[in-house]
N, CA, C and O atoms as a GROMACS GRO file, in nm:
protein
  548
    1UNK      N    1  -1.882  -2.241   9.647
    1UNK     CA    2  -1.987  -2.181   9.568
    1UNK      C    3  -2.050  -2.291   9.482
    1UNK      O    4  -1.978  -2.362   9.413
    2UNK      N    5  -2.166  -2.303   9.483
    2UNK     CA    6  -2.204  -2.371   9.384
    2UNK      C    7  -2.225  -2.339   9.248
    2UNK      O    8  -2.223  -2.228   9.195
    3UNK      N    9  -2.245  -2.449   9.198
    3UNK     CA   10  -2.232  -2.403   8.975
    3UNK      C   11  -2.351  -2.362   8.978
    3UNK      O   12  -2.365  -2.355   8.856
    4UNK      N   13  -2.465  -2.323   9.025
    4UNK     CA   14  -2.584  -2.227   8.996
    4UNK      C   15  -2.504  -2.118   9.048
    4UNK      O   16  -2.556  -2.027   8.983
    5UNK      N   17  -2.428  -2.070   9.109
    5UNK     CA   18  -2.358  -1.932   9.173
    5UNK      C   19  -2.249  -1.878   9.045
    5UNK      O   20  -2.232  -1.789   8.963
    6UNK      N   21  -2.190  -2.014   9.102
    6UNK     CA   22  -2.056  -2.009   8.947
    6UNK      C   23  -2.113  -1.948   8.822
    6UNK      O   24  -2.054  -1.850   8.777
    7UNK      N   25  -2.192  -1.982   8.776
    7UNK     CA   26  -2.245  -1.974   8.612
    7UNK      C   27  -2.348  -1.821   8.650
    7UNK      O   28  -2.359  -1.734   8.564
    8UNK      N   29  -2.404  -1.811   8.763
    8UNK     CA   30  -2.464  -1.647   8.760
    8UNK      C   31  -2.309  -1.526   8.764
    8UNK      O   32  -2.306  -1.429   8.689
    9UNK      N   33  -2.195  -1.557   8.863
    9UNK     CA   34  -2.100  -1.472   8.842
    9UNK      C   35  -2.061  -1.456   8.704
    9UNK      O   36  -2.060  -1.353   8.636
   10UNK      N   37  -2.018  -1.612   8.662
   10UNK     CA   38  -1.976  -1.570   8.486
   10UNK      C   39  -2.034  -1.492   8.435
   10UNK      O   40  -1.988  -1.397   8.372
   11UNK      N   41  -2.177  -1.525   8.459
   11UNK     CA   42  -2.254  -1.418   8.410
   11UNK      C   43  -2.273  -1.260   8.396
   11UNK      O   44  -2.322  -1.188   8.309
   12UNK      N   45  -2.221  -1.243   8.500
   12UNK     CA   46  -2.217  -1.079   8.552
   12UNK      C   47  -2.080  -1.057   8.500
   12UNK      O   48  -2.057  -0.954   8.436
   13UNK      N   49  -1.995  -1.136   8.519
   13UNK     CA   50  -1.849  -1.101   8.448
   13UNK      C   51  -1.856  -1.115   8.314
   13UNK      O   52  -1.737  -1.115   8.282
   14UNK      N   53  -1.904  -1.125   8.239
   14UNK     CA   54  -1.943  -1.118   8.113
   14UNK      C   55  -1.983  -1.032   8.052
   14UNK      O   56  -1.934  -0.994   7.946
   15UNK      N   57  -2.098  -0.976   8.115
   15UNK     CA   58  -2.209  -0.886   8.087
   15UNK      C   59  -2.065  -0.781   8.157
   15UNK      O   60  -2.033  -0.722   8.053
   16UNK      N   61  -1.975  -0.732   8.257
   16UNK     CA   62  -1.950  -0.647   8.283
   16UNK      C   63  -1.869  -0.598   8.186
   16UNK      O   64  -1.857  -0.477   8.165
   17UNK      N   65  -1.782  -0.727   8.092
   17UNK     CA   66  -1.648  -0.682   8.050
   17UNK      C   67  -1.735  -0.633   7.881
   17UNK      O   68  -1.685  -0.548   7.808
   18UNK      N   69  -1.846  -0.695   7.851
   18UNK     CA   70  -1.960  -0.668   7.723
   18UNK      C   71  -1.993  -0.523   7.725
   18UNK      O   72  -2.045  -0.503   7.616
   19UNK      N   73  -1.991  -0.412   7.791
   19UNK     CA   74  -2.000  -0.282   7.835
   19UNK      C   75  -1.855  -0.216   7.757
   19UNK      O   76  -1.894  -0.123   7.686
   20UNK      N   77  -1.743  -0.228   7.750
   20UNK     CA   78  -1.652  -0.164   7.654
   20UNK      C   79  -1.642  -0.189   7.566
   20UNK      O   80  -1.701  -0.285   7.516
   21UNK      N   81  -1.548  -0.098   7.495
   21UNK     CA   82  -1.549  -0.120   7.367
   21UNK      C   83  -1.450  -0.234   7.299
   21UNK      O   84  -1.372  -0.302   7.367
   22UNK      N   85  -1.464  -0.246   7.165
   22UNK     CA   86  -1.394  -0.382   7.155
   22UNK      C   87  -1.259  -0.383   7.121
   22UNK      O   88  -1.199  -0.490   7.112
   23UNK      N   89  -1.188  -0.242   7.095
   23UNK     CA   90  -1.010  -0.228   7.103
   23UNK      C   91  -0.983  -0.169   7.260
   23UNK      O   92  -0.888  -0.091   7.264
   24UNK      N   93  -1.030  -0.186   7.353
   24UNK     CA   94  -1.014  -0.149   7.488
   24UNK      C   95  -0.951  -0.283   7.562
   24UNK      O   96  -0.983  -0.399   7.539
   25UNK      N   97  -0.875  -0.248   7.635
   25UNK     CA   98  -0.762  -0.361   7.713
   25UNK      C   99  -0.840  -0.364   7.850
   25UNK      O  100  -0.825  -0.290   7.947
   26UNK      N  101  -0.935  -0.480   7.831
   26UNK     CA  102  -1.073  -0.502   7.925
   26UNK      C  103  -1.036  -0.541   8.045
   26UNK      O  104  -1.090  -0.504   8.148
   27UNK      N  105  -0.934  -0.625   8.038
   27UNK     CA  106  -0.858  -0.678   8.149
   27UNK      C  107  -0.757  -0.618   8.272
   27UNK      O  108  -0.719  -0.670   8.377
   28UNK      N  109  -0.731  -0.488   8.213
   28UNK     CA  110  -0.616  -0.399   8.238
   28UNK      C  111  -0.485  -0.377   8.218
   28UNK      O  112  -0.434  -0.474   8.162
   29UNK      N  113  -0.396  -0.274   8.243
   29UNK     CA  114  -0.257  -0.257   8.198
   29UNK      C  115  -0.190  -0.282   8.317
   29UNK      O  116  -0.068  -0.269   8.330
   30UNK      N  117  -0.272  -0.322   8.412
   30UNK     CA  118  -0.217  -0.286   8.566
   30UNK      C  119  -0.036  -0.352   8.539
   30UNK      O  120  -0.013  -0.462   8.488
   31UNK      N  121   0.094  -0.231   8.597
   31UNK     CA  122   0.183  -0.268   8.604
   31UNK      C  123   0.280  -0.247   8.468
   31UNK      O  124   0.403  -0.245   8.472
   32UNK      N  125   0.225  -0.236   8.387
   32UNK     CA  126   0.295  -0.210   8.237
   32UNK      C  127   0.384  -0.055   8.290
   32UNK      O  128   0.353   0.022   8.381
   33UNK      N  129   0.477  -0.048   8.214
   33UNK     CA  130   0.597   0.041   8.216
   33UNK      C  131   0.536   0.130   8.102
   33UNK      O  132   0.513   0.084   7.990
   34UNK      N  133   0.509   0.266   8.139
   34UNK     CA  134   0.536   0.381   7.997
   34UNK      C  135   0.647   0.396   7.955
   34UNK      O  136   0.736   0.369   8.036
   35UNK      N  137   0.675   0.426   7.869
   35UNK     CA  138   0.831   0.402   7.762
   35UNK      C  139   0.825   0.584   7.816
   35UNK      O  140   0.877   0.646   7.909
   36UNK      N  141   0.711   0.630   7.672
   36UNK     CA  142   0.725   0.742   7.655
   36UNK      C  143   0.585   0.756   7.650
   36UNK      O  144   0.494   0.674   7.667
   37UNK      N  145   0.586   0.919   7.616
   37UNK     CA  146   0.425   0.966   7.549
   37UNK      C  147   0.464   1.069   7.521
   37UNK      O  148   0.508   1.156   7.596
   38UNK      N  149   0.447   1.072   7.357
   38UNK     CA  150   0.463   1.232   7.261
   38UNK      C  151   0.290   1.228   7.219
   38UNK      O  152   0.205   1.140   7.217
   39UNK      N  153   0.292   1.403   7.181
   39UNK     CA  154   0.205   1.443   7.101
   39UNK      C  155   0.250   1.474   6.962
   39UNK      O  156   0.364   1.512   6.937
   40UNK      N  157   0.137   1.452   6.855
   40UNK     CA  158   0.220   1.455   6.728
   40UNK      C  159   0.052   1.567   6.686
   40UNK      O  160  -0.060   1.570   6.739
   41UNK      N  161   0.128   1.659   6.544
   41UNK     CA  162   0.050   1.778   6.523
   41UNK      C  163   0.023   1.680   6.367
   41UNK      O  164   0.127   1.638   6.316
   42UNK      N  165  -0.076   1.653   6.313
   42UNK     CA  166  -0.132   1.575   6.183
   42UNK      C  167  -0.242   1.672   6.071
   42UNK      O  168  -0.342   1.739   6.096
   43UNK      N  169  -0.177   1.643   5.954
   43UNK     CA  170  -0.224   1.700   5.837
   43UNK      C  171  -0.345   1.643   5.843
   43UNK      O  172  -0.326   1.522   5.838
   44UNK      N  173  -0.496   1.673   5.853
   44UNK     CA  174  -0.557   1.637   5.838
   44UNK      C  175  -0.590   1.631   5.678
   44UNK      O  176  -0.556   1.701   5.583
   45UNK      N  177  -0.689   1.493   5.694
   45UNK     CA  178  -0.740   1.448   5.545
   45UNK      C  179  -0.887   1.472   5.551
   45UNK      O  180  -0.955   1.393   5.617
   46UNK      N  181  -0.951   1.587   5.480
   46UNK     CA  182  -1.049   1.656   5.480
   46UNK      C  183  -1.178   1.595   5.407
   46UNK      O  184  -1.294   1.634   5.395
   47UNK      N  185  -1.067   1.414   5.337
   47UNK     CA  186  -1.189   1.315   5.264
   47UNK      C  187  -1.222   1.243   5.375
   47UNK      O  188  -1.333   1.195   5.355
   48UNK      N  189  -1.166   1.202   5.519
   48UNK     CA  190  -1.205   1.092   5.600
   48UNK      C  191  -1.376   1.151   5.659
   48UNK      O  192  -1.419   1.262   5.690
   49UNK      N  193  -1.415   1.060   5.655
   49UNK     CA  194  -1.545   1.119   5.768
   49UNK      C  195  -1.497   1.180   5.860
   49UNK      O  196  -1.518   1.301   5.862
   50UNK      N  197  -1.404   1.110   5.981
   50UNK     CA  198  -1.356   1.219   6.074
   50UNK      C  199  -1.170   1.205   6.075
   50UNK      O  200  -1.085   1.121   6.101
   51UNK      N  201  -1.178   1.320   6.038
   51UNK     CA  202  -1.032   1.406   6.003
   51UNK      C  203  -0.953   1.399   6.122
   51UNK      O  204  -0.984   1.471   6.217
   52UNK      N  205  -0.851   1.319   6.128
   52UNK     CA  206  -0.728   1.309   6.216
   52UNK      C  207  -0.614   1.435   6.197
   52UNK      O  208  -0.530   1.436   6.107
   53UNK      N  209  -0.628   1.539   6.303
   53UNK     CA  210  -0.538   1.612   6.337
   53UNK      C  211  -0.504   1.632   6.453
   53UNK      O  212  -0.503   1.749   6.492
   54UNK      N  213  -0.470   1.535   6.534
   54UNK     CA  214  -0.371   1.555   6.613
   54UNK      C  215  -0.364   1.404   6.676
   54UNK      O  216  -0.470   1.344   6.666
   55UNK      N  217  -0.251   1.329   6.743
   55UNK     CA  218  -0.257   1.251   6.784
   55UNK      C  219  -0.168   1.190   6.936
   55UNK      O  220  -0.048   1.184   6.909
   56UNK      N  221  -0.184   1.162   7.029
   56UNK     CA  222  -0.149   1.095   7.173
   56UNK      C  223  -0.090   0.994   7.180
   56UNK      O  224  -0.144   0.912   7.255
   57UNK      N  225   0.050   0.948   7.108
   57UNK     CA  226   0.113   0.812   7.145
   57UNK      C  227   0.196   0.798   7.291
   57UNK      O  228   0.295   0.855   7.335
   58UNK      N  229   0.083   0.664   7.360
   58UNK     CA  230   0.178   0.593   7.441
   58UNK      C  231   0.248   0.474   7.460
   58UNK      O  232   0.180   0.372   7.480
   59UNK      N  233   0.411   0.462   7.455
   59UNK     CA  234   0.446   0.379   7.443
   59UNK      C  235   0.456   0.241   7.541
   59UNK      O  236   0.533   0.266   7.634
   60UNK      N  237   0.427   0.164   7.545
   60UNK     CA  238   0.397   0.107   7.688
   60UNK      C  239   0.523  -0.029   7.638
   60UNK      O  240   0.541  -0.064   7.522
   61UNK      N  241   0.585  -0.080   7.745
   61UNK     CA  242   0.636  -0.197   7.803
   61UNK      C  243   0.533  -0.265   7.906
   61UNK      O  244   0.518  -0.227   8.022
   62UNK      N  245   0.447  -0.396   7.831
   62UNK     CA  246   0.374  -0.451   7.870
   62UNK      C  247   0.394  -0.645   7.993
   62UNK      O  248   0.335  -0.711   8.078
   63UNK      N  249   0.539  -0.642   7.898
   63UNK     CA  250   0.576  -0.767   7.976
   63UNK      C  251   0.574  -0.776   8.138
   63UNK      O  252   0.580  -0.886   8.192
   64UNK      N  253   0.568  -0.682   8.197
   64UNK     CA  254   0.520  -0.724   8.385
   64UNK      C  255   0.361  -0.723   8.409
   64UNK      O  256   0.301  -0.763   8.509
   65UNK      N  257   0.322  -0.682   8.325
   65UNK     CA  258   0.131  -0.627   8.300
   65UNK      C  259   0.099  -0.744   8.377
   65UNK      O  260   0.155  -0.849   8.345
   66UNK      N  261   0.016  -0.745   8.476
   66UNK     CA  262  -0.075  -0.851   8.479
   66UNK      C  263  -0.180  -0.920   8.404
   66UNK      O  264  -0.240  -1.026   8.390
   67UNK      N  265  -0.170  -0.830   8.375
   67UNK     CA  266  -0.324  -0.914   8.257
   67UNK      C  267  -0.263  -0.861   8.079
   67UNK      O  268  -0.189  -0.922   8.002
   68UNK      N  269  -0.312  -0.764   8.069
   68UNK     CA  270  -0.235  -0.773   7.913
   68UNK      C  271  -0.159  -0.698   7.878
   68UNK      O  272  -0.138  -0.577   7.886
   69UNK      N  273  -0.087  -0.845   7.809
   69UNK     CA  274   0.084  -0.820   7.805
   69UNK      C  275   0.107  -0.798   7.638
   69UNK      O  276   0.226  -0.807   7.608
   70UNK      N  277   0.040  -0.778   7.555
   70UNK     CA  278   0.053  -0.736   7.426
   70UNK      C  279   0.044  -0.636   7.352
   70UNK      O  280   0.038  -0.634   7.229
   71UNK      N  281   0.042  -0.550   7.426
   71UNK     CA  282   0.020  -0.419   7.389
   71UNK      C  283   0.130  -0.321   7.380
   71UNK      O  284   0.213  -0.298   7.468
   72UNK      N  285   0.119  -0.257   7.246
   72UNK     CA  286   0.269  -0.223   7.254
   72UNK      C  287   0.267  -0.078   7.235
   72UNK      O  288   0.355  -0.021   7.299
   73UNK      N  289   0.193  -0.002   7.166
   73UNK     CA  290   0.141   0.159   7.151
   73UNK      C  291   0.012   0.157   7.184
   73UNK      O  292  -0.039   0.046   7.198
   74UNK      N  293  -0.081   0.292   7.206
   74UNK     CA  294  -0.179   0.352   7.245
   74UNK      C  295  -0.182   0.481   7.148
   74UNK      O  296  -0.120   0.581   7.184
   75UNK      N  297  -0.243   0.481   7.039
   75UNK     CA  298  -0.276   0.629   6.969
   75UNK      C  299  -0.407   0.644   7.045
   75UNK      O  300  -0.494   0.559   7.066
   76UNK      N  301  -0.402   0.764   7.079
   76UNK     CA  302  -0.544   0.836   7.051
   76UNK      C  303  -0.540   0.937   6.956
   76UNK      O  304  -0.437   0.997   6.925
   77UNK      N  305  -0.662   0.960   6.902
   77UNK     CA  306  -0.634   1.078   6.759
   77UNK      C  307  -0.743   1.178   6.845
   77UNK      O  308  -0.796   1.157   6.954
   78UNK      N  309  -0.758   1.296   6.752
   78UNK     CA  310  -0.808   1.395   6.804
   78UNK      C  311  -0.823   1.449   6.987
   78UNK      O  312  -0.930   1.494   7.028
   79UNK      N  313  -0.738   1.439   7.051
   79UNK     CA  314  -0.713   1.438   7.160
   79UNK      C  315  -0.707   1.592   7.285
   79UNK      O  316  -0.640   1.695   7.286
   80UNK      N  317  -0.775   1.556   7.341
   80UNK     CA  318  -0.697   1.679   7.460
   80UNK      C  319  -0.716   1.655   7.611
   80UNK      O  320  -0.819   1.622   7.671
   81UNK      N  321  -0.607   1.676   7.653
   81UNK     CA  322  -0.544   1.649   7.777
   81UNK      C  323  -0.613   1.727   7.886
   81UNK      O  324  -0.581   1.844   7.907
   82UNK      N  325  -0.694   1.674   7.946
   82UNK     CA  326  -0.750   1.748   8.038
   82UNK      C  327  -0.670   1.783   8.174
   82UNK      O  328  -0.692   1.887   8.236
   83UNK      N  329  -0.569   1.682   8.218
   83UNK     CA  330  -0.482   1.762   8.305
   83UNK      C  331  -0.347   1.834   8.285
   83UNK      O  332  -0.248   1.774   8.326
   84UNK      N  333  -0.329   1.960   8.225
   84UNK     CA  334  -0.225   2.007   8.117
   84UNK      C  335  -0.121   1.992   8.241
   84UNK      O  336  -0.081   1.883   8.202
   85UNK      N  337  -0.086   2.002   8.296
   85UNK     CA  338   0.028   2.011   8.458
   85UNK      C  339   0.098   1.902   8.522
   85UNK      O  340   0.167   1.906   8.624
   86UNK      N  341   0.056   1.764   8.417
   86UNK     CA  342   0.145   1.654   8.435
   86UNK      C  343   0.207   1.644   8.319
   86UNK      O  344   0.163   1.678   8.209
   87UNK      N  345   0.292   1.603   8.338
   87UNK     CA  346   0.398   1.595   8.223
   87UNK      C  347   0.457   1.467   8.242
   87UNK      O  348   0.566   1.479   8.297
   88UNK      N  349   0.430   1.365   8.221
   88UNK     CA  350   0.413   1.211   8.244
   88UNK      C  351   0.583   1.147   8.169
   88UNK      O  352   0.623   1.039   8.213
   89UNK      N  353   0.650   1.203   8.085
   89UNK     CA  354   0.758   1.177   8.049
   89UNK      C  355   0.879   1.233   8.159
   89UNK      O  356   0.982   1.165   8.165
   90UNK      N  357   0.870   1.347   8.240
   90UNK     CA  358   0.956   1.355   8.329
   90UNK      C  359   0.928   1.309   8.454
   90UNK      O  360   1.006   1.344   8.544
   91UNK      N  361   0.826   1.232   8.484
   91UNK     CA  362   0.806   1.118   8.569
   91UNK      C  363   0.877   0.967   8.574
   91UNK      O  364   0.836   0.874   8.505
   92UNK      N  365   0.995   0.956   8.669
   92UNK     CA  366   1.064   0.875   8.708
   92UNK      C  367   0.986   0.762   8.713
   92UNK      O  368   0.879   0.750   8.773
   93UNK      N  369   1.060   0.652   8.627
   93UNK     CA  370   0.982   0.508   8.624
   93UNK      C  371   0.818   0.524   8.625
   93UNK      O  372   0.760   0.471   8.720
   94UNK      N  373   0.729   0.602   8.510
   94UNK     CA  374   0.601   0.546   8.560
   94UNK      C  375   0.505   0.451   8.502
   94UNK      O  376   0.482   0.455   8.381
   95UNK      N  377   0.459   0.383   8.564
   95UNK     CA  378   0.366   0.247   8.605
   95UNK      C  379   0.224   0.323   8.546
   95UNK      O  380   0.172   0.430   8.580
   96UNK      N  381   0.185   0.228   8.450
   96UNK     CA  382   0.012   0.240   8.450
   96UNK      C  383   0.012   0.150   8.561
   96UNK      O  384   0.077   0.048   8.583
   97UNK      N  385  -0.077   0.213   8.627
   97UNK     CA  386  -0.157   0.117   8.796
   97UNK      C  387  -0.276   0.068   8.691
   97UNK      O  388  -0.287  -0.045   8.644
   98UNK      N  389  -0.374   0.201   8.662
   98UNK     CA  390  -0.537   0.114   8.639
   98UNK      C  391  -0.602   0.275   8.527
   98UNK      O  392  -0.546   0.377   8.485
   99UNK      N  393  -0.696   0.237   8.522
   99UNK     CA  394  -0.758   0.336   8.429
   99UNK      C  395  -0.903   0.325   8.431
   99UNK      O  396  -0.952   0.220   8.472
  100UNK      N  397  -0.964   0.403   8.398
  100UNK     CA  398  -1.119   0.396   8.351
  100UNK      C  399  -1.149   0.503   8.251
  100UNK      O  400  -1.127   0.624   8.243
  101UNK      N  401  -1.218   0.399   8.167
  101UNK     CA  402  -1.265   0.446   8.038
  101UNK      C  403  -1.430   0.507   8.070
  101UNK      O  404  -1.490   0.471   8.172
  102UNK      N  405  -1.480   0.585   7.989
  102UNK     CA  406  -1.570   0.668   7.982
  102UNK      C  407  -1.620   0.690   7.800
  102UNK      O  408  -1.561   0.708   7.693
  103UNK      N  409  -1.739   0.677   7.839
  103UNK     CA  410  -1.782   0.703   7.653
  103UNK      C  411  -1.864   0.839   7.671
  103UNK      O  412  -1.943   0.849   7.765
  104UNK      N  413  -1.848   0.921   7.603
  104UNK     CA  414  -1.883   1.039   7.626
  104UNK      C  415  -2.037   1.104   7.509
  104UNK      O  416  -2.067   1.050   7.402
  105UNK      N  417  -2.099   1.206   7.558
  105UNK     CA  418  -2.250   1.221   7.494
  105UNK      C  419  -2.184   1.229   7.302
  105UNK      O  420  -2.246   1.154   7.226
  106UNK      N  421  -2.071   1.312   7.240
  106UNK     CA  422  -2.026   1.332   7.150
  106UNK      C  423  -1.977   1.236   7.068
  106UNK      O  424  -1.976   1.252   6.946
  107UNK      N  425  -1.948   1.167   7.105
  107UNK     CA  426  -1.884   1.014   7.000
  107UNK      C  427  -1.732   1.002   7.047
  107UNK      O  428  -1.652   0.942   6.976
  108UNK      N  429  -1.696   1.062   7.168
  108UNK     CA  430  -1.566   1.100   7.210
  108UNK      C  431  -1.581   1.008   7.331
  108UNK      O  432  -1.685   0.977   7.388
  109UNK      N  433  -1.422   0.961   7.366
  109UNK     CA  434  -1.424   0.894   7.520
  109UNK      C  435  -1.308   0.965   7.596
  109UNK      O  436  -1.209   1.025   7.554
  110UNK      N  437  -1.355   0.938   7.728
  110UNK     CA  438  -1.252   0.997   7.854
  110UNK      C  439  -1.185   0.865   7.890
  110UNK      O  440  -1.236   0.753   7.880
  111UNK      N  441  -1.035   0.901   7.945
  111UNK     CA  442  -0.942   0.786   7.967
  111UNK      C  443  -0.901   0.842   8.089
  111UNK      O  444  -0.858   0.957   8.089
  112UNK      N  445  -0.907   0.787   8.177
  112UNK     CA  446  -0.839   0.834   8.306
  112UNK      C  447  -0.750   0.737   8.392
  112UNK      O  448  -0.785   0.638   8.456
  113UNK      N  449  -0.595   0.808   8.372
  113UNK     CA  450  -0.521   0.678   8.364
  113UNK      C  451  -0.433   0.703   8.486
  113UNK      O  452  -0.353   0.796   8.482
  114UNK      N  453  -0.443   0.615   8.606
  114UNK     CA  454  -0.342   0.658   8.712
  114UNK      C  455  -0.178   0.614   8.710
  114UNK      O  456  -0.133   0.499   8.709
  115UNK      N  457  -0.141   0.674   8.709
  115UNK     CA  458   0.036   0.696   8.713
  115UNK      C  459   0.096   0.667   8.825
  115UNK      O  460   0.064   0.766   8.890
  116UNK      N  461   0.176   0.586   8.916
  116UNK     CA  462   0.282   0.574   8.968
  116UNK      C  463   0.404   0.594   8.929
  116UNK      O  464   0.442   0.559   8.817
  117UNK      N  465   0.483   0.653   9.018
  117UNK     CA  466   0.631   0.664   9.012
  117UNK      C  467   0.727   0.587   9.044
  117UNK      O  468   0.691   0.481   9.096
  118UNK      N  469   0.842   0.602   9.032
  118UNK     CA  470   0.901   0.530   9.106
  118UNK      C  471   0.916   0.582   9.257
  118UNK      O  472   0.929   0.490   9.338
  119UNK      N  473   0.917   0.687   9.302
  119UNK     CA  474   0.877   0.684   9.420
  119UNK      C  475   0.718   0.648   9.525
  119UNK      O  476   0.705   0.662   9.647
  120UNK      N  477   0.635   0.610   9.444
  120UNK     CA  478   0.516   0.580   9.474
  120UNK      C  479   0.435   0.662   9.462
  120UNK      O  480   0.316   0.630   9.470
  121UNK      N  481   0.473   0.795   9.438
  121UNK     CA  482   0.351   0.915   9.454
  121UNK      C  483   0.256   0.877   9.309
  121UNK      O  484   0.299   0.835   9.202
  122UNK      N  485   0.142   0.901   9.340
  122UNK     CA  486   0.031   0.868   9.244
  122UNK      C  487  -0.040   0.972   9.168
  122UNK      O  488  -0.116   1.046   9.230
  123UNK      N  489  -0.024   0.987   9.041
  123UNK     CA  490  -0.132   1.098   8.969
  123UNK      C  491  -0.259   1.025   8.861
  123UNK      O  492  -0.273   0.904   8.842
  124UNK      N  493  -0.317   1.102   8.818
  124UNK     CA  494  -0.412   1.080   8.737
  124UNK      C  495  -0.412   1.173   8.646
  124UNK      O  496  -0.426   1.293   8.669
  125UNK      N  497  -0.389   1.096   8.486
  125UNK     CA  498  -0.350   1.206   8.366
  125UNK      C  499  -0.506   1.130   8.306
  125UNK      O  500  -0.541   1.017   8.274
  126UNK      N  501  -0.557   1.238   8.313
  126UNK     CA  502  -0.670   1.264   8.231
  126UNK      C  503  -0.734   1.304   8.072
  126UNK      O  504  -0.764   1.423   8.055
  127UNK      N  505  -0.754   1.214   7.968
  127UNK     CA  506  -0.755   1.258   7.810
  127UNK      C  507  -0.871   1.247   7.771
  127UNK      O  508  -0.942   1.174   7.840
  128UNK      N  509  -0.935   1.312   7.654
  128UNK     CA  510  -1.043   1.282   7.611
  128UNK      C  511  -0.998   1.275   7.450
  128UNK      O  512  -0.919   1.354   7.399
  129UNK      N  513  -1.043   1.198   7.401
  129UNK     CA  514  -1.000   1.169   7.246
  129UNK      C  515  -1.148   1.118   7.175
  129UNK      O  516  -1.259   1.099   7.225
  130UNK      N  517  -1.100   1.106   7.043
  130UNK     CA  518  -1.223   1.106   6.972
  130UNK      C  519  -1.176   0.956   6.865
  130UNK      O  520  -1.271   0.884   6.834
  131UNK      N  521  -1.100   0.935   6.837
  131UNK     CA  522  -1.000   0.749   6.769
  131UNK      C  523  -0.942   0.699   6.826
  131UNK      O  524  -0.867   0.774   6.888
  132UNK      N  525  -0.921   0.552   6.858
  132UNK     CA  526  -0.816   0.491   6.929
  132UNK      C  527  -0.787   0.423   6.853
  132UNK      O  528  -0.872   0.374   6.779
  133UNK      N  529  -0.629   0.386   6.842
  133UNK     CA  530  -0.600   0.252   6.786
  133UNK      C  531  -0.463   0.198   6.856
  133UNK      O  532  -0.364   0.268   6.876
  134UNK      N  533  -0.476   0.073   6.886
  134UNK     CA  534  -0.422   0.029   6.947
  134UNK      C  535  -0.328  -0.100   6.847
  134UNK      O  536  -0.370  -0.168   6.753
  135UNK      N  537  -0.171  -0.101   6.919
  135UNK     CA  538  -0.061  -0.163   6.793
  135UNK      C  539  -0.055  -0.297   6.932
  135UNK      O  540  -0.012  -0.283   7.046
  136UNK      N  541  -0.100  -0.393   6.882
  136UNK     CA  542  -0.060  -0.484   6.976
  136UNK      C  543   0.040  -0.598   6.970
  136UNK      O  544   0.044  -0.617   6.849
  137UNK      N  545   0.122  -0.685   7.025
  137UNK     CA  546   0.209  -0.755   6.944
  137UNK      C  547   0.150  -0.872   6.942
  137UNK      O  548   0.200  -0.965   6.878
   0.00000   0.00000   0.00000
């Protein structure tokens, strides 16, 4: 390839990964281990602009990740689970594979995160939340 090719791809790879947001793991989780994932029920504080009551922790083991390996929780706040029928903690060994993020018309985003098992069978747990914050190491 030549460096007029080279420097137009950078380009587009740039501009692609410039499209998310800026606590989003742009690179992917591909391969990271879920620990766990609880839901937690939160007192909301009725002074914040937007009031945190309820929240989505996932715990991730990031050290096999291909790409990023620092990530150590996943809150989402105000949250709901659009596929209620997985239950992702009694899933044997599962693997974030890949995900896609979504910004939604409300100020809310969709996360759609595919699951492997340890037997290989594949799901897709689907969330829509309205805060993220991410604990990285």
């Amino acid at each position: 390839m030549s460096k007029k090719g080279i420097k137009a791809a950078a380009k587009k790879l740039e501009e692609y990964y410039a499209q998310f947001p800026d606590w989003y793991w742009k690179y992917g989780l591909h391969d990271a281990a879920i620990l766990s994932i609880s839901e937690l029920q939160l007192a909301p504080n009725y002074k914040e602009k937007t009031p945190k009551y309820n929240c989505l922790e996932i715990e991730l083991d990031c050290k096999n990740a291909l790409y990023e390996q620092n990530i150590k929780t996943i809150r989402l706040y105000n949250y709901k689970i659009k596929t209620p029928d997985i239950d992702i903690n009694s899933i044997d060994k599962p693997w974030w594979m890949g995900d896609t993020i979504k910004e939604l018309n409300n100020q809310q985003y969709s996360l759609d995160i595919e699951i492997e098992s340890a037997s290989g069978s594949r799901k897709h747990f689907i969330v829509e939340f309205e805060i993220p914050e991410i604990e990285r190491k």
